[in-house]
DOLUMNU-414530 format. One record per residue (C-alpha): z, y, x; residue in three letters; chain. Coordinates in Angstrom, 1 decimal, m for minus. Example, Ala and Ser with C-alpha at 12.3 -4.5 7.8 and 13.67 -1.06 7.14 Angstrom:
REM DOLUMNU-414530
(node (7.8; m4.5; 12.3); "ALA"; "A") (node (7.1; m1.1; 13.7); "SER"; "A") 
***
This chain:
REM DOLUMNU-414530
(node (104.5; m29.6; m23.4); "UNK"; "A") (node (104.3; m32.7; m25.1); "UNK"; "A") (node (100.9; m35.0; m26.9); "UNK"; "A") (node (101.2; m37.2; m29.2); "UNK"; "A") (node (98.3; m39.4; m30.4); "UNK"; "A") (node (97.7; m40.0; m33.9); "UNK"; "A") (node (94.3; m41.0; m36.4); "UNK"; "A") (node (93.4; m38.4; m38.7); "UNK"; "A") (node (91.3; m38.9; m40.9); "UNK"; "A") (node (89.0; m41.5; m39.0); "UNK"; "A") (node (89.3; m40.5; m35.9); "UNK"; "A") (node (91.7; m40.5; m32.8); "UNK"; "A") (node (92.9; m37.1; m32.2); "UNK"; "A") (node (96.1; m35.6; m30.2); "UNK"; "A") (node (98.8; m33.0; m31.1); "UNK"; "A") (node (100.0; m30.6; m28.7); "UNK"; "A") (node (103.2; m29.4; m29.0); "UNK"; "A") (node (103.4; m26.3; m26.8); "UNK"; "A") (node (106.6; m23.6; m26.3); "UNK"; "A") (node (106.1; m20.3; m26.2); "UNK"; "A") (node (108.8; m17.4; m25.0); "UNK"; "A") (node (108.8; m14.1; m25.6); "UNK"; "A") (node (111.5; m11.3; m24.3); "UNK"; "A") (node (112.3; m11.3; m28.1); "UNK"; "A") (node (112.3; m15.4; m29.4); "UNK"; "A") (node (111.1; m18.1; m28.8); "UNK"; "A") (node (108.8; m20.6; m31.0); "UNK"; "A") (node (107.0; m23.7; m31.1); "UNK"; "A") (node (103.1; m23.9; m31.6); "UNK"; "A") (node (101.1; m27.0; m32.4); "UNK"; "A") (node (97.5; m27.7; m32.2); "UNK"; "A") (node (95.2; m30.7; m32.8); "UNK"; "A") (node (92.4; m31.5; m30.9); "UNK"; "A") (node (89.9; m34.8; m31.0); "UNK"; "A") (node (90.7; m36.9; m28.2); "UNK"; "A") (node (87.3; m36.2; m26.4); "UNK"; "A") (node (87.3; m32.5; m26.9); "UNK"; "A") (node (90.7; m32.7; m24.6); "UNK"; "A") (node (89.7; m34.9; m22.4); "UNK"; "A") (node (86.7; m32.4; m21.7); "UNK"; "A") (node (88.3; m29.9; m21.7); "UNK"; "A") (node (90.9; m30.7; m19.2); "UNK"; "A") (node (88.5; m32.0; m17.0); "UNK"; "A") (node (86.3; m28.9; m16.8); "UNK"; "A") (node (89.7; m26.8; m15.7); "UNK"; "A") (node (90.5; m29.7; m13.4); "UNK"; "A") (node (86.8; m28.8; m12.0); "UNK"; "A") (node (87.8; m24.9; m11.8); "UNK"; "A") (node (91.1; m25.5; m9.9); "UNK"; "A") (node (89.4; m27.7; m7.3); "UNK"; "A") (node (86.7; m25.3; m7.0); "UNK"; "A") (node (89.3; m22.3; m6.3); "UNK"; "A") (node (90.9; m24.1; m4.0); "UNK"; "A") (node (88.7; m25.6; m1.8); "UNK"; "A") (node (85.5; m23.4; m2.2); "UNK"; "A") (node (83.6; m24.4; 0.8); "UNK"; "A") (node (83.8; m28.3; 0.3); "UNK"; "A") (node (82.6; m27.9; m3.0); "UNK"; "A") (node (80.3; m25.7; m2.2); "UNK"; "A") (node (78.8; m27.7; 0.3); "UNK"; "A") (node (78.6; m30.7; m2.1); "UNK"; "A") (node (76.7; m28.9; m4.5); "UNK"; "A") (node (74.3; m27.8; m2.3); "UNK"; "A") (node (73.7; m31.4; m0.8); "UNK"; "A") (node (73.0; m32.5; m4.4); "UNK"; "A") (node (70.6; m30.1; m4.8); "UNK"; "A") (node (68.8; m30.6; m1.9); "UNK"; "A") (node (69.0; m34.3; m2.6); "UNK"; "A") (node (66.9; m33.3; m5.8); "UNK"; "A") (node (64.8; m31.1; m4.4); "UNK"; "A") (node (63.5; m34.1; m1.8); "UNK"; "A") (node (62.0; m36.4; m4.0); "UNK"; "A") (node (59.7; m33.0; m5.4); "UNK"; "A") (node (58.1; m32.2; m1.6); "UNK"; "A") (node (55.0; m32.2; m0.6); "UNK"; "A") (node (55.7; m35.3; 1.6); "UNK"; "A") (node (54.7; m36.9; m1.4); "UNK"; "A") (node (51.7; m36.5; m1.9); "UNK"; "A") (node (48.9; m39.1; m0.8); "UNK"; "A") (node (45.3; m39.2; m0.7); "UNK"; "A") (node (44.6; m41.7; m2.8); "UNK"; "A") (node (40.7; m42.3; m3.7); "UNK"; "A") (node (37.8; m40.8; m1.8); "UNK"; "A") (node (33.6; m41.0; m3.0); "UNK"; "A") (node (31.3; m40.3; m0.3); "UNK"; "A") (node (28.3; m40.7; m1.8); "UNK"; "A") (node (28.1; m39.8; m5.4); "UNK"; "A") (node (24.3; m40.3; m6.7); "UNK"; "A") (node (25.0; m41.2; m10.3); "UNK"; "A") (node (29.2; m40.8; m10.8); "UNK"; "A") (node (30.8; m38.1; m11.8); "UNK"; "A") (node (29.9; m34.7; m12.5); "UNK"; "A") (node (31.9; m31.4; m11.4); "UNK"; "A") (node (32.2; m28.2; m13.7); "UNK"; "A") (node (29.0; m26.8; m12.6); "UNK"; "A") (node (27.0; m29.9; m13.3); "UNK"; "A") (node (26.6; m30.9; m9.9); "UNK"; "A") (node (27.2; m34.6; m7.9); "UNK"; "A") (node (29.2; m34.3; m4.7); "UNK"; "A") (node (31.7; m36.4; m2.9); "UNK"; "A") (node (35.1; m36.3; m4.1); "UNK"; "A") (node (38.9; m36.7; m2.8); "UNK"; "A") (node (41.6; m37.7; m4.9); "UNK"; "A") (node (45.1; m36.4; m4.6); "UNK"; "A") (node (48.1; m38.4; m6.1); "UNK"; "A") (node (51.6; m37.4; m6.9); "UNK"; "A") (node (54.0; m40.3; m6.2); "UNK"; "A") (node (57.2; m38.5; m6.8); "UNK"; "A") (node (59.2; m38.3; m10.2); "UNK"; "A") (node (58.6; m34.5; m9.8); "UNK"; "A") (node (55.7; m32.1; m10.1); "UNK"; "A") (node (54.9; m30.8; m6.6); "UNK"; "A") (node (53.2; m27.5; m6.1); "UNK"; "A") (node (50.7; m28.5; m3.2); "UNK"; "A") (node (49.5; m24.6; m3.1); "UNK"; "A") (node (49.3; m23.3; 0.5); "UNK"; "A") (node (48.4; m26.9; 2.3); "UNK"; "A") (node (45.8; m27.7; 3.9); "UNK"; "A") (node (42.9; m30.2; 3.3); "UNK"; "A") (node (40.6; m31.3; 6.8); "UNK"; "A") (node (37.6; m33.8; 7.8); "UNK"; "A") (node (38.1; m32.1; 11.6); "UNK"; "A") (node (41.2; m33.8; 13.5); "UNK"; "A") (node (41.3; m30.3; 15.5); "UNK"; "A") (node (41.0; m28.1; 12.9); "UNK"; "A") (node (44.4; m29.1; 10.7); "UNK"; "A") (node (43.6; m25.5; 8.6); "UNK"; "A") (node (40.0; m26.2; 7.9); "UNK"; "A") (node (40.7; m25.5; 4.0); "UNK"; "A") (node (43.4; m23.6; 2.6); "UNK"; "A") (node (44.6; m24.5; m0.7); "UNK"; "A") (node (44.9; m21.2; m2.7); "UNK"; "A") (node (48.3; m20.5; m4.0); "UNK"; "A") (node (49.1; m19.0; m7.6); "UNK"; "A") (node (46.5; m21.6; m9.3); "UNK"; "A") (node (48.5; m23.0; m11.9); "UNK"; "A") (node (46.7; m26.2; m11.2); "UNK"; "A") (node (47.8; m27.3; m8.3); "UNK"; "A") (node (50.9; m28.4; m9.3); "UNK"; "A") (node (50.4; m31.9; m9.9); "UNK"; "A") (node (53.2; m33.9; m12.4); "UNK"; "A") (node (55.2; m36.6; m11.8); "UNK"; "A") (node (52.5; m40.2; m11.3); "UNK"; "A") (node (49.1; m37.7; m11.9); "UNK"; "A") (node (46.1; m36.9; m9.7); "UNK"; "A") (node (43.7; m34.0; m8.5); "UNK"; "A") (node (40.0; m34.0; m7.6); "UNK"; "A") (node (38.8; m32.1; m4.9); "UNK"; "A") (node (34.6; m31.2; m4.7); "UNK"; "A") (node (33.4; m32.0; m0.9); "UNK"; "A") (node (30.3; m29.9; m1.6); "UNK"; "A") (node (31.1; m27.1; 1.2); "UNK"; "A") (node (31.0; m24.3; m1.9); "UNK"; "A") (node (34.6; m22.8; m1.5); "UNK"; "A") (node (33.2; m19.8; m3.4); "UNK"; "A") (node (32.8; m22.1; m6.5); "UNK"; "A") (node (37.1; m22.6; m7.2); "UNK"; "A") (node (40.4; m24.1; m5.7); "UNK"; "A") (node (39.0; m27.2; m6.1); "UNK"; "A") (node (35.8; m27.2; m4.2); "UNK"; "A") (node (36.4; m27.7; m0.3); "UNK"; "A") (node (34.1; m25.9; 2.4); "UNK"; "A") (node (33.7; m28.9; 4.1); "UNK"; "A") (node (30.9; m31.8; 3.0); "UNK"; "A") (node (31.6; m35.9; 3.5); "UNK"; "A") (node (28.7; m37.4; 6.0); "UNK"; "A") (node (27.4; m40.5; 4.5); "UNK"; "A") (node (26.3; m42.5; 7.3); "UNK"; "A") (node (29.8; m41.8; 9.4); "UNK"; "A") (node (33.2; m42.2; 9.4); "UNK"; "A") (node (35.0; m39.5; 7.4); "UNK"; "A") (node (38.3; m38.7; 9.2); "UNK"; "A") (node (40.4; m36.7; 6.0); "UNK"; "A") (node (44.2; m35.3; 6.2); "UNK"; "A") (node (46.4; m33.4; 4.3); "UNK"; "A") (node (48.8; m30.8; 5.9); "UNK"; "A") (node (52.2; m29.3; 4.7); "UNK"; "A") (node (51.8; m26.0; 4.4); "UNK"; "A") (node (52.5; m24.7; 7.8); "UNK"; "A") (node (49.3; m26.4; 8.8); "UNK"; "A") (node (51.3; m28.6; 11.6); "UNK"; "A") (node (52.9; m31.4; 9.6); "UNK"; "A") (node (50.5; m34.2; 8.7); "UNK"; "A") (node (51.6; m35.3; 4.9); "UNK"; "A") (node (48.4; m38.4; 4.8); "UNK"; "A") (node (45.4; m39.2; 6.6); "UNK"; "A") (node (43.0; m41.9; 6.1); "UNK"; "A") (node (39.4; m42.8; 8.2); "UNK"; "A") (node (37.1; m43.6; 5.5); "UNK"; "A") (node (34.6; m46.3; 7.2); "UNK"; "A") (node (31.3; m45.7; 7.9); "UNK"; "A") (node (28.3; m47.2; 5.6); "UNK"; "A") (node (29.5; m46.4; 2.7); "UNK"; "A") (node (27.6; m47.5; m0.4); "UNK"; "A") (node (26.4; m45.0; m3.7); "UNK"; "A") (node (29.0; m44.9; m6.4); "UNK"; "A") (node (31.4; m47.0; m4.6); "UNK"; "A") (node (34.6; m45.4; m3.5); "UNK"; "A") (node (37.5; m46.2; m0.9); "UNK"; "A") (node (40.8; m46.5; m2.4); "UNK"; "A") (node (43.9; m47.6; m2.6); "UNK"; "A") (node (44.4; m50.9; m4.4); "UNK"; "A") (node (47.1; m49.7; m6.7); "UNK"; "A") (node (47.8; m45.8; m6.8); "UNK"; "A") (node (50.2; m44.3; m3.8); "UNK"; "A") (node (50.3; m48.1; m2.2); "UNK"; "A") (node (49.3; m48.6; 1.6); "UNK"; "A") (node (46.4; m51.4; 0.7); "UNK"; "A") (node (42.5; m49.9; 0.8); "UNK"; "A") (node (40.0; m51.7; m0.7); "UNK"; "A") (node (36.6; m50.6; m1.9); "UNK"; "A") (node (36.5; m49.8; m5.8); "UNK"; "A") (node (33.4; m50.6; m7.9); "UNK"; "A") (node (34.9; m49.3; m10.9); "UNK"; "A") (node (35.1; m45.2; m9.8); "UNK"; "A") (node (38.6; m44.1; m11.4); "UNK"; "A") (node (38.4; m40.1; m10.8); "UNK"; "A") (node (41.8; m38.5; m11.9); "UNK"; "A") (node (43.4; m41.9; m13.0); "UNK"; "A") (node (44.9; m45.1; m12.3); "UNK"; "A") (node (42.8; m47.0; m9.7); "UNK"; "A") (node (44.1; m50.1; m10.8); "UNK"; "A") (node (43.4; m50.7; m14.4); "UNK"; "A") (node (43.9; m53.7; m16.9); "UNK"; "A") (node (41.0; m54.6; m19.0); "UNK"; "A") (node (43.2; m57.6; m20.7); "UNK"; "A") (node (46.8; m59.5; m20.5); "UNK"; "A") (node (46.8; m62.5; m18.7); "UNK"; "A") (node (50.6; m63.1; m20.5); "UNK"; "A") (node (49.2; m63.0; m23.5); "UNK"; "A") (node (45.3; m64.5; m22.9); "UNK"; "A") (node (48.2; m67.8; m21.5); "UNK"; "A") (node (49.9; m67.8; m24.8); "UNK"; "A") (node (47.5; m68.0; m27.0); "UNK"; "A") (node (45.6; m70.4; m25.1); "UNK"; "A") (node (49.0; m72.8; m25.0); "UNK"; "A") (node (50.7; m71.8; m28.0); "UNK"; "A") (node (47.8; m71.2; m30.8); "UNK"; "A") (node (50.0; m72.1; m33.5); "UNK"; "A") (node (53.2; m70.4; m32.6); "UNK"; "A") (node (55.8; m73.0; m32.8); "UNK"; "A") (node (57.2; m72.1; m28.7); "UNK"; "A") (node (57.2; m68.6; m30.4); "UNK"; "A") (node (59.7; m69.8; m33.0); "UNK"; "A") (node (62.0; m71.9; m30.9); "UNK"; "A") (node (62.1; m69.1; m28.1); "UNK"; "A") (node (63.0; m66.7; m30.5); "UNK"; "A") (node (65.5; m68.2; m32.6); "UNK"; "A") (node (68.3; m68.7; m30.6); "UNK"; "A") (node (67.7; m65.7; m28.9); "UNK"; "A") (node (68.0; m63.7; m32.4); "UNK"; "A") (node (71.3; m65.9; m33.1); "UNK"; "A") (node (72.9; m65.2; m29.5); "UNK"; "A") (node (72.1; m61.4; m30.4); "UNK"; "A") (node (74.2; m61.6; m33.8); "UNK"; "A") (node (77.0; m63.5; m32.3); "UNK"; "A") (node (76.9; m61.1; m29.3); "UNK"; "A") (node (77.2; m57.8; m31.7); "UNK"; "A") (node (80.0; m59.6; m33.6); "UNK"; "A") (node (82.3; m59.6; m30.8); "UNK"; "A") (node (80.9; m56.0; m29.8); "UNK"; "A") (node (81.9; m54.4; m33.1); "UNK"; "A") (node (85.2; m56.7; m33.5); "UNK"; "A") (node (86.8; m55.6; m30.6); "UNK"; "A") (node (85.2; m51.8; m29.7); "UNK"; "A") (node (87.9; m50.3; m32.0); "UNK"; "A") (node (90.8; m51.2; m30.0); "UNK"; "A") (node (88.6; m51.0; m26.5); "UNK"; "A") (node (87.5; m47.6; m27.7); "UNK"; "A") (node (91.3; m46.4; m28.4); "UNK"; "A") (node (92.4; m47.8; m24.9); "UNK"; "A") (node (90.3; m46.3; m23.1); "UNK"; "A") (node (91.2; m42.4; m25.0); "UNK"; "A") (node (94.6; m43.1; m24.0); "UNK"; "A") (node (93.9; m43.8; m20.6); "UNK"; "A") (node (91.3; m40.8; m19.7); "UNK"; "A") (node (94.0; m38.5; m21.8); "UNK"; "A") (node (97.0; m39.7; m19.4); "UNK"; "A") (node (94.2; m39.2; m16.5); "UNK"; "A") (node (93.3; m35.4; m17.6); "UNK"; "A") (node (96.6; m34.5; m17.3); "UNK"; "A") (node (98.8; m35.6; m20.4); "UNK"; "A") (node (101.7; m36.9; m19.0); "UNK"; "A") (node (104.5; m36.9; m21.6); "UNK"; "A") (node (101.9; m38.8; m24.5); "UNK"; "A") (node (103.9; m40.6; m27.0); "UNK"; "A") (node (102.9; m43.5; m28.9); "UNK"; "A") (node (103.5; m44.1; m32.4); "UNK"; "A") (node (106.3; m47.2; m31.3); "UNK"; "A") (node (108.6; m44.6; m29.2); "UNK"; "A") (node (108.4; m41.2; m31.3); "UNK"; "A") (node (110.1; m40.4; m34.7); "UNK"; "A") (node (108.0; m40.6; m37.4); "UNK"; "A") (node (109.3; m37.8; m39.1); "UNK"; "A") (node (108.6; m35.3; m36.4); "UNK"; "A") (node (105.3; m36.5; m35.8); "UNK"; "A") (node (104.4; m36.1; m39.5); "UNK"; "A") (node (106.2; m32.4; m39.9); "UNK"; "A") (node (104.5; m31.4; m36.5); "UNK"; "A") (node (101.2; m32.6; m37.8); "UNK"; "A") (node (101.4; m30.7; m41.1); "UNK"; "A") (node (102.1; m27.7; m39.4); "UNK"; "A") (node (99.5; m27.5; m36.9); "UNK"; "A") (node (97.2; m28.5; m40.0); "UNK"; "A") (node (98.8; m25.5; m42.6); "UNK"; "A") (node (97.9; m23.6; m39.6); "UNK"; "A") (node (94.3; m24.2; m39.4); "UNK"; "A") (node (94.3; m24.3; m43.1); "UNK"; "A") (node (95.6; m20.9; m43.0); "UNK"; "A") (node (93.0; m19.3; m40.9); "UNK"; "A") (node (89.9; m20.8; m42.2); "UNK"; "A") (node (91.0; m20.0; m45.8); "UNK"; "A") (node (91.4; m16.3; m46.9); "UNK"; "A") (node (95.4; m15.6; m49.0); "UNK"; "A") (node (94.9; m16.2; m52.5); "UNK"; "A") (node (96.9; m14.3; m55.0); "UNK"; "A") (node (98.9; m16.7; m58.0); "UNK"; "A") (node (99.1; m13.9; m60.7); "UNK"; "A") (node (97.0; m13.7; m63.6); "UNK"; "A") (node (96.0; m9.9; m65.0); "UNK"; "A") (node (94.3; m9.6; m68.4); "UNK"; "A") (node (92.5; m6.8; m68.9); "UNK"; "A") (node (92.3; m5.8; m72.4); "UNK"; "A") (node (88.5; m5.7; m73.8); "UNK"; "A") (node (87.3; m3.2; m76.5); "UNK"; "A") (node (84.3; m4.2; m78.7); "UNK"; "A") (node (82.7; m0.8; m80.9); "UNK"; "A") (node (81.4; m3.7; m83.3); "UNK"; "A") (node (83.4; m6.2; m85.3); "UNK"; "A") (node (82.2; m8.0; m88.5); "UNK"; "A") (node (85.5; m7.8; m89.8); "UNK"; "A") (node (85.7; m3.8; m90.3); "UNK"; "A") (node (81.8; m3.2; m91.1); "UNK"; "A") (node (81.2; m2.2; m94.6); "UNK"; "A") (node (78.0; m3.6; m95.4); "UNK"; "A") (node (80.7; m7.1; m96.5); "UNK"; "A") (node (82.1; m5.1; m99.2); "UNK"; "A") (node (79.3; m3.8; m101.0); "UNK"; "A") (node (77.6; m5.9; m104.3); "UNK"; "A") (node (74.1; m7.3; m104.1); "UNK"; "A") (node (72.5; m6.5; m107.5); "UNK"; "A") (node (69.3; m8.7; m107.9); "UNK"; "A") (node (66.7; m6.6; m109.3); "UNK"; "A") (node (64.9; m7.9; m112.7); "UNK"; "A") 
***
């Protein structure tokens, strides 16, 4: 089997020249394929060979990839993240009513299903409250948060605990996985707490506390009311010029940078095809130097009457005329041959 690489019509493809043998004859078949398309292609059965061969190792890596994916979507990432104790004029819950509040915050790039864990204000009671499963909200996306009600009415949703914050004392509150053993986050919530002021952490998922006088229930705890980057410009640059000499030669460097880019990807780009062909597997690949030009360009325009042939359905070259018989013809119609007599 032999490749040669050629351009047609503006792109780099490759002709494979391939024997086949019957008990009868033998005969030569071409086919053209882009570059990438091989390249692919080989790959994938360079995959499938490895696989058949050595099942278990590949096996084995696959399913270490897969738990590697499924880690970053645990539980285990979950963190309590904001807690209210005392909510006297905050926010209200979907019955209308004000009660304490704990906030749950997803700090993996995954959603995570926190259905079946366990949320506690007693240290020896870990299953105080059982998160109901099939509750399609409990699975919190990538960076988002959940509110839980402290307002001991579990009858009330998933989302209403049967346990109530005390507002003069410590509040000890954990989460637990969902065999009600493994502690996922706890935080002691100091005593004295102050109306409408809630403990959190200082940026969301972080390990700094800090009390909060701006209440940020199901968002970002830390949020920017203005740009200090931009408040600095303005103040030192009001007119614009540092803008202009900044920006200039960075615009300049850019153009001079996609010059080179597009000047040399063409023959980068080509390169590069030969090399991942000769890696998938084409061995005997000729360039245009070492091959005869005749041969290349009969074995391409058979491999392209080929295609040409299959796509297009076999045309006949002869003409039939068909004879056409008209009942009327001006010519034979008597009513030319009679006189018009004006009348007087």
């Amino acid at each position: 089997m032999n490749y040669y690489l050629f351009s047609y019509p503006d792109r780099d493809c490759i002709l494979v020249e391939k024997q086949t043998s019957t008990y009868k004859n033998r005969a030569v078949r071409y086919a053209i394929y882009p570059i990438s398309y091989f390249v692919f292609n080989r790959t994938l059965c360079r995959i499938r060979d490895a696989f058949y061969r050595f099942p278990i190792p590949c096996l084995l890596l696959y399913l270490l990839f897969f738990s590697t994916g499924i880690q970053g979507q645990r539980v285990t990432s979950i963190r309590i993240n904001e807690v209210l104790v005392i909510n006297e004029d905050n926010f209200l819950d979907n019955y209308g009513k004000r009660s304490g509040w704990i906030e749950l915050y997803n700090s993996s790039a995954g959603a995570v299903d926190i259905a079946g864990c366990y949320l506690t204000n007693d240290i020896n009671n870990p299953q105080k409250y059982p998160i109901p499963k099939r509750d399609v909200l409990t699975k919190i996306p990538p960076g988002q948060h959940v509110l839980f009600w402290a307002d001991g009415l579990a009858s009330r949703g998933t989302f209403h605990l049967n346990f109530m914050l005390h507002p003069t004392k410590e509040n000890y509150i954990a989460l637990y996985d969902t065999d009600g053993k493994k502690l996922i986050d706890k935080i002691i919530v100091p005593a004295g707490q102050r109306p409408d002021i809630s403990y959190g952490r200082t940026i969301d998922g972080q390990n700094e506390w800090s009390f909060l006088t701006k209440v940020t229930p199901s968002t970002n705890n830390l949020t920017l009311d203005t740009n200090e980057k931009i408040e600095n410009f303005i103040k030192n640059d009001s007119i614009g010029i540092g803008m202009i000499i900044v920006s200039m030669p960075v615009v300049f460097l850019g153009l001079f940078m996609l010059y080179f880019l597009f000047k040399y990807a063409g023959k980068t780009a080509i390169k590069i095809s030969k090399s991942r062909a000769l890696k998938a597997g084409a061995e005997h690949i000729h360039d245009k130097e070492h091959i005869d030009e005749g041969a290349v360009i009969a074995a391409i325009t058979t491999a392209l009457f080929e295609v040409t042939e299959d796509v297009h359905d076999l045309e006949s070259t002869v003409l039939t005329i068909h004879k056409v018989t008209r009942r009327y013809s001006p010519w034979s119609s008597k009513i030319y041959g009679l006189r018009d007599f004006s009348r007087r």
